[in-house]
Residue, then its C-alpha position, 0 to 999 in steps of 0.5 A: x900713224x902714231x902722231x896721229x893717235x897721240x894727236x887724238x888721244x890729247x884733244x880727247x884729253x883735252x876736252x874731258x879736262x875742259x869738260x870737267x872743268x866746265x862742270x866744276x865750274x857749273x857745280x860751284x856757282x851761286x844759284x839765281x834767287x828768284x825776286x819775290x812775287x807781288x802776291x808774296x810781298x803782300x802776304x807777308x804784309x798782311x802777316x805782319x799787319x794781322x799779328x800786330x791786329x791781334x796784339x792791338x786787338x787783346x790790348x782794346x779788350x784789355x781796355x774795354x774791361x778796365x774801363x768798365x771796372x774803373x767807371x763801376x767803382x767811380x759810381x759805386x763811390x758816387x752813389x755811396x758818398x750821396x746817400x752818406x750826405x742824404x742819411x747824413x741831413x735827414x739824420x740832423x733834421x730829425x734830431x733837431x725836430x726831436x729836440x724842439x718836439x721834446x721842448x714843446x712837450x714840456x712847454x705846452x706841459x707847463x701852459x695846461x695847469x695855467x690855462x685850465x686856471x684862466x678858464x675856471x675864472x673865466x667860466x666863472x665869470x661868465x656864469x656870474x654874469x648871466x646870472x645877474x643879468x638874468x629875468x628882469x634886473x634894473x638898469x642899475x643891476x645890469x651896469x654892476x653886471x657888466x662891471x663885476x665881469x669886466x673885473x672878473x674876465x680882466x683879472x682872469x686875462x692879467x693872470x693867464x698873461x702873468x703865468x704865461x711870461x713866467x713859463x718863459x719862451x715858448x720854443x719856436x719850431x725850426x725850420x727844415x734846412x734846404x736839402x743838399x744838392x745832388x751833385x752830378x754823376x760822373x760820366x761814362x767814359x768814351x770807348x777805345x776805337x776798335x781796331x780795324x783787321x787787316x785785309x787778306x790780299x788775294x792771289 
């Protein structure tokens, strides 16, 4: 009777140390990881996709701006450095009319007195002329006529002609130079490709 209670109270033994060791065994094994869904993989995707979205994003704006900036400033030297160019002809040409201008003043100054001159003695000659040849004059008085004007408005003409080479040179007007030619504006550069965002994936 009492081999047989031994014999119970071991297999109980028995199978509590065997049931705690199986637990204890249970308790320290890895836990199975469960595989990633598809949905998971491509939201984590989509995430990677959008922050590097956002960064290609801030950059294209970035560019946007400095090439605005930059093509304002080309055009503000373009405009500058032509209209320096215009001012800079229209400023030369007008000196050099001045100049003639002045010069023609003082040439045409000179010529007044010589011309009032040629045409005293050729009023003068004229009168004389008609005078002579005036009411009924002989054959004889009209030839004498014609020959004291002949005479009278040569002389005239040699003197004026005299004066006038003793003048000098008259100035000669200049001609407007050809007008620069304007060069052509720069152009605009091209915009950076925007990025494109990714797409979301759906559960």
């Amino acid at each position: 009777m009492k081999s047989k209670q031994f014999i119970t109270a071991a297999l109980l033994t028995t199978g509590l140390f065997i049931g705690s060791t199986t637990a204890a065994i249970a308790d320290t094994a890895p836990t199975p990881v469960a595989s990633p869904s598809a949905y998971q993989t491509q939201l984590a995707a989509y995430k990677v996709a959008l922050a590097q979205y956002k960064i290609a994003l801030t950059q294209y704006r970035v560019a946007l701006v400095t090439s605005d900036i930059n093509y304002r400033a080309v055009m503000s030297k373009y405009w500058s450095d032509w209209n320096t160019t215009a001012k800079n002809y229209e400023a030369a040409w007008q000196a050099t009319l001045t100049t003639f201008q002045t010069a023609n003043l003082a040439y045409q100054a000179k010529l007044t007195p010589i011309q009032a001159t040629h045409k005293s003695a050729m009023d003068s000659a004229d009168i004389a002329f008609l005078s002579a040849t005036s009411g009924t004059p002989t054959n004889d008085a009209l030839n004498a006529a014609l020959t004291s004007y002949w005479n009278a408005t040569k002389v005239a003409n040699t003197n004026f002609k005299t004066s006038v080479v003793a003048v000098g040179v008259a100035p000669i007007r200049p001609v407007k130079p050809v007008a620069p030619v304007k060069p052509v504006a720069p152009t605009k550069p091209v915009a950076p490709t925007k990025p494109m965002a990714p797409v979301k994936p759906s559960k």
